[in-house]
C-alpha positions in Angstrom: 0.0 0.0 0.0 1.0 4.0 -0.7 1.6 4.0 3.2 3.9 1.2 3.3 5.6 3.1 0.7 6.1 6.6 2.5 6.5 5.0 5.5 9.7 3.6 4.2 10.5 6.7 2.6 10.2 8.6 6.0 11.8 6.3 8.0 14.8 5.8 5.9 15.5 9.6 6.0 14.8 9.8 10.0 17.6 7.2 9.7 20.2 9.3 8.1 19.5 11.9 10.2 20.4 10.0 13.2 23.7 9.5 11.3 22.7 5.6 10.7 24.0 4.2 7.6 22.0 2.3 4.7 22.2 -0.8 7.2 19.6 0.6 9.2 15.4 0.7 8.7 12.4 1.3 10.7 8.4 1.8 11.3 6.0 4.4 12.3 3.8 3.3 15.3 1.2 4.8 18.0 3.4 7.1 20.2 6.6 6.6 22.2 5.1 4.1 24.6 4.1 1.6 22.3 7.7 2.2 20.0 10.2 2.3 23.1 8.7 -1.4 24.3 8.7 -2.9 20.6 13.0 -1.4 20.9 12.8 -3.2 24.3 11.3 -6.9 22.9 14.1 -6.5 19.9 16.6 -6.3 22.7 15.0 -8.6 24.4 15.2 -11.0 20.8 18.8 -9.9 20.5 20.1 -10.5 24.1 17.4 -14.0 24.9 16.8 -15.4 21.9 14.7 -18.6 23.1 12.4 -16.0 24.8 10.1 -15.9 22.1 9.6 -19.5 21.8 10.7 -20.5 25.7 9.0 -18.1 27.7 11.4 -16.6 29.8 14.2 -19.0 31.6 16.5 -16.6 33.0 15.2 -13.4 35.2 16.3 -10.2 32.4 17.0 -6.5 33.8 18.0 -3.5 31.8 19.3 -0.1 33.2 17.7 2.8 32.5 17.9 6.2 34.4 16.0 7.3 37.8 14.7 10.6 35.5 13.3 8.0 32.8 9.8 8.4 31.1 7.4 6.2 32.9 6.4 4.6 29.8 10.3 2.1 29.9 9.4 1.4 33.7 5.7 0.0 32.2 7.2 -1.7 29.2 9.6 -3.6 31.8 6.5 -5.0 33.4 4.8 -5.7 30.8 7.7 -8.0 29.6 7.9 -9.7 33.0 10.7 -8.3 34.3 9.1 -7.2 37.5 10.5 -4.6 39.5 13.2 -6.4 40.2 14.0 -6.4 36.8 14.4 -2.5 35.9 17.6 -1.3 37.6 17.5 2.6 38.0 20.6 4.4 38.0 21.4 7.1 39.9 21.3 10.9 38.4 24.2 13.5 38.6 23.0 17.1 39.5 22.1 17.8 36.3 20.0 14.8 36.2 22.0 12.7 33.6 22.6 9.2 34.1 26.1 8.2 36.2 27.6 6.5 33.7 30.4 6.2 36.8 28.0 3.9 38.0 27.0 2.0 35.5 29.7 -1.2 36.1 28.5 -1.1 39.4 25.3 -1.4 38.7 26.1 -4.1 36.5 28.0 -6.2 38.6 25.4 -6.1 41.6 22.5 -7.6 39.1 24.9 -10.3 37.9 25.5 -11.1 41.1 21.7 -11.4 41.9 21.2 -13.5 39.3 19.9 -11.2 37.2 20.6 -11.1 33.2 20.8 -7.3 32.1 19.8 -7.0 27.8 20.1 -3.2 27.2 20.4 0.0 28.8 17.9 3.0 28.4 19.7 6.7 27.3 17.4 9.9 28.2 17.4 12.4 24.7 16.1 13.9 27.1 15.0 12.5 30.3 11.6 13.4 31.5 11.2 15.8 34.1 13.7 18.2 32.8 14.5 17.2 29.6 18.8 16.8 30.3 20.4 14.4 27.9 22.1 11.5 28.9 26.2 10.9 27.8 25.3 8.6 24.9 29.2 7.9 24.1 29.6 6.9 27.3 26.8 4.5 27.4 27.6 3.3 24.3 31.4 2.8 25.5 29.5 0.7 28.2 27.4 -1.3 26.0 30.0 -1.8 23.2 32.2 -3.7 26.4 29.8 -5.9 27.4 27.9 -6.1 24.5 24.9 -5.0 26.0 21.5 -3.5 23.6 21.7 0.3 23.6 18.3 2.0 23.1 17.9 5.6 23.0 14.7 6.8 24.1 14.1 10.3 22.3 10.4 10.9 21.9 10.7 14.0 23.3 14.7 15.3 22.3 15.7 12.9 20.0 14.6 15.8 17.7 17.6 17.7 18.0 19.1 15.3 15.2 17.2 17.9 12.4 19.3 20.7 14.2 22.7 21.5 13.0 22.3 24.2 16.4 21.4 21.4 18.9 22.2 18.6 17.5 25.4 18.1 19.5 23.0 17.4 22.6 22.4 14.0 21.5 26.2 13.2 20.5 26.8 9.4 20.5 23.0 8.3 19.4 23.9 7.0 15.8 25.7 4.3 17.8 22.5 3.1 19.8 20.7 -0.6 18.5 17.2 1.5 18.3 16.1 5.4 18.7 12.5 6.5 19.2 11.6 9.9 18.3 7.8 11.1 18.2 6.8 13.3 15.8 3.7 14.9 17.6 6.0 16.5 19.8 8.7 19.2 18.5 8.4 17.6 14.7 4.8 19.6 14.1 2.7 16.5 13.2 -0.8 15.1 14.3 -0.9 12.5 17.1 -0.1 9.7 17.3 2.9 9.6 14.9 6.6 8.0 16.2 9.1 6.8 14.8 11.3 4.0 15.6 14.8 3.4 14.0 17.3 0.1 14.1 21.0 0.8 13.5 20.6 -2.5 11.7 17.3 -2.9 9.5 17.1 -6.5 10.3 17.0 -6.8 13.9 13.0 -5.2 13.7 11.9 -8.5 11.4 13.2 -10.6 14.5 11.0 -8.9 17.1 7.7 -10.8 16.1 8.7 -13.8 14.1 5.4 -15.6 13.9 3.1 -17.3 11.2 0.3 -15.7 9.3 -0.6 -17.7 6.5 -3.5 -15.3 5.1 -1.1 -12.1 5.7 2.7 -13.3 4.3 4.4 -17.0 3.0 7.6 -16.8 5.4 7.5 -15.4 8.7 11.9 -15.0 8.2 11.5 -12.6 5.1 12.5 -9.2 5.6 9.8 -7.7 3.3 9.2 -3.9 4.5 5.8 -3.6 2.8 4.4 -5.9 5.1 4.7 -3.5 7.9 2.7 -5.9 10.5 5.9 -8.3 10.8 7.7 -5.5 12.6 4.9 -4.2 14.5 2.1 -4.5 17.1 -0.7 -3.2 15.0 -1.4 -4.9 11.6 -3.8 -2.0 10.8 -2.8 1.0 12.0 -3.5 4.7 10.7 -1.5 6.3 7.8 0.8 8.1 10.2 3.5 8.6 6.9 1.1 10.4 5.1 0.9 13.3 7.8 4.7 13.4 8.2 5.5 13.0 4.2 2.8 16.1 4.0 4.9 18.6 5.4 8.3 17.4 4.6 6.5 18.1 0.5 4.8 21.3 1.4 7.7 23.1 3.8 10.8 21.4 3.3 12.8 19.7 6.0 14.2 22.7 7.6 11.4 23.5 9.2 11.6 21.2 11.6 15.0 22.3 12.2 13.6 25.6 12.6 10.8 25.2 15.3 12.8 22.6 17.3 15.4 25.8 17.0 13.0 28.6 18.2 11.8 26.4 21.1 14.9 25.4 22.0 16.2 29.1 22.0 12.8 30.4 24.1 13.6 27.9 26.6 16.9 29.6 27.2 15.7 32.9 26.9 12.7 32.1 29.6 15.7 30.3 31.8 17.4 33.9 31.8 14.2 35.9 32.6 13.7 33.4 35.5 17.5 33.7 37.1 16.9 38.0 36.7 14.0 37.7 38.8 14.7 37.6 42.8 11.0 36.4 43.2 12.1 32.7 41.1 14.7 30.3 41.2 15.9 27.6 38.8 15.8 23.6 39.6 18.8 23.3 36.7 20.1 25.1 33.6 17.9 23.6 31.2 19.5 22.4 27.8 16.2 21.8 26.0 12.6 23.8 26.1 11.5 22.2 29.1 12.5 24.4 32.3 11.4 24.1 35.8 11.7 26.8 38.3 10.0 27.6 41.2 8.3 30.8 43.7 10.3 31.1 46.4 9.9 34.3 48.4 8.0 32.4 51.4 9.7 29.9 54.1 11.4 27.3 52.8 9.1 24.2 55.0 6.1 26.1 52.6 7.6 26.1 49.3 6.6 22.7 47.8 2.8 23.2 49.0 3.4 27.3 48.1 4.1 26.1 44.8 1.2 24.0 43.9 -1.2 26.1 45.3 0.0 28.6 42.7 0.1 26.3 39.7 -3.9 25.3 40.9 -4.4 28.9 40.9 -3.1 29.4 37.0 -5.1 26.4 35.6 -8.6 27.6 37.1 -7.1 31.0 36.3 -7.4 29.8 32.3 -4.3 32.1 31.3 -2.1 29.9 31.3 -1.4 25.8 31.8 2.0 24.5 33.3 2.7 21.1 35.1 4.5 20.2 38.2 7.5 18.1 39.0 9.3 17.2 42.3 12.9 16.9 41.9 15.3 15.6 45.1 12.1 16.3 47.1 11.8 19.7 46.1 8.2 21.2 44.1 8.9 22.9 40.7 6.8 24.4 38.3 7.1 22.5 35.0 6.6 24.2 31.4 7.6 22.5 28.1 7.2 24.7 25.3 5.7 23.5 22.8 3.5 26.0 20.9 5.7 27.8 18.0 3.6 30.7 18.5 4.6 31.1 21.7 6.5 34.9 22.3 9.0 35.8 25.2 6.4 38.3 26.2 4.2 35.3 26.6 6.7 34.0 29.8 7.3 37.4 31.3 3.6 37.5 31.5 3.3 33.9 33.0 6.0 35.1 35.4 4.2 38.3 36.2 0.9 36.5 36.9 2.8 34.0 39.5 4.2 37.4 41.3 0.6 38.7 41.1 -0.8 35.4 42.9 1.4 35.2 45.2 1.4 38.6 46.6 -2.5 38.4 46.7 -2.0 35.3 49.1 
């Protein structure tokens, strides 16, 4: 079908973006969820190959950060891995994986009997959207040839930025990337995109009969895109992101992940100029957290989401909350490219003003 087609066509240039070569191939599916556990039973295939057949014989782990989307913790479970299973590494204070502990780590589930497949890199991680050292991880996995998947649904967009892309240095030598479109990439939802550094490890993730859909379950055929994924039907996700790519060119997602990128520094600056605010971390991508802090410090976590309950039933404006080493932040990912700098002094000026009024 014309989908299958595009599909291919998209994915194979999302693939030399990452810097993959002509080795690698990939799929569209229904959101970073679904993509980042299809990675994680394709590292699963690579790592415990009986698995599929078997059932599971030995108890697998992987490592992923403590600042991880929720979504890798779920598709752990839903594998079987239990929470025994999904080792979480410590963070560094600018909440990147320790990759300084990542032998130790190691070492300690081998030694609890514990078979680790892969390790999880943040592009960016979730709460603050800080990139993982994917060099070093993939120094880590390259010695004990371990699955590296990056998980970039939210950052992994940087790779269309010649400005940002350095933030995600190292992930063209990951197994798997995911990046969602429906984030930073301008697209309708549900539309992600998930990558193999080599094209043939996806066809062994769900190797299975299906007489009335394909002969042999072994052939890598890429127009049969249900031997690769969970859906058999699925929308025409391709269509959406082949749309603009025809209409505006492929620079423009290099220039809106650019402009949020840049308002996310430019709001971090407004916020460190203030007295009334503070920062939680320098933020290298559009998500920044900072918080009210002109009240006693054993009142600033409830302080804080009182004010954020006040904004949402306020209808100005709508921001999320994160805590971070115990500590309340105000959240904002920005996201809308028609967002101005004069709309976050305003956001700012409208926390002063609630705060003041009690």
């Amino acid at each position: 079908m014309a989908s299958n087609a595009l599909e291919r066509v998209v994915t194979d240039w999302v693939a030399k973006k990452i810097g993959y070569n002509t080795d690698a191939a990939g799929l569209l599916t229904s959101g970073g969820s679904l993509a980042n556990l299809t990675a994680l039973l394709t590292a699963r295939k690579a790592q415990a190959t009986e698995v599929w057949e078997e059932g599971h014989n030995e108890q697998l782990a992987v490592l992923v950060s403590e600042e991880a989307h929720y979504c890798i913790d779920r598709a752990a479970r839903i594998m079987g891995m239990g929470s025994k299973g999904i080792i979480k590494v410590p963070v560094n204070e600018r909440y990147q994986i320790r990759t300084d502990l990542l032998e130790e780590y190691l070492q300690k589930a081998k030694t609890e009997g514990l078979k680790v497949i892969a390790v999880i890199g943040c592009a960016g991680s979730t709460a603050t959207g800080s990139y993982d050292d994917l060099n070093a991880l993939a120094d880590f996995c390259k010695k004990h040839h371990l699955w590296l998947h990056v998980d970039g649904a939210h950052g992994g967009a940087v790779v269309f930025s010649e400005k940002y892309r350095h933030l995600a240095k190292g992930i063209e030598r990951a197994d798997s990337v995911v990046i969602d479109f429906h984030k930073m990439l301008m697209t309708p939802a549900l539309n992600t995109a998930l990558i193999f550094k080599n094209g043939e490890d996806s066809y062994r993730t769900f190797a299975q009969k299906a007489q009335y859909l394909w002969d042999s379950q072994q052939t890598p055929e890429w127009y049969h895109s249900g031997k690769r994924a969970f859906e058999c039907t699925k929308f025409m996700m391709s269509v959406k992101v082949y749309s603009i790519l025809k209409t505006y060119g492929e620079e423009v997602f290099a220039e809106n992940v650019n402009r949020l990128y840049d308002l996310g520094k430019a709001f971090a600056k407004m916020i460190r100029e203030r007295p009334d605010f503070e920062l939680a971390v320098e933020p290298e991508a559009n998500i920044v957290n900072f918080r009210y802090k002109k009240v006693p410090e054993s009142e600033l976590n409830e302080y804080n989401s009182a004010i954020r309950q006040s904004l949402l039933e306020s209808g100005k404006f709508y921001i999320v909350q994160t805590m971070l080493q115990g500590k309340r932040y105000l959240r904002t990912s920005i996201m809308n490219p028609l967002t101005t700098e004069q709309d976050l002094a305003a956001l700012l000026d409208e926390i002063v003003q609630l705060a003041t009024q009690g």
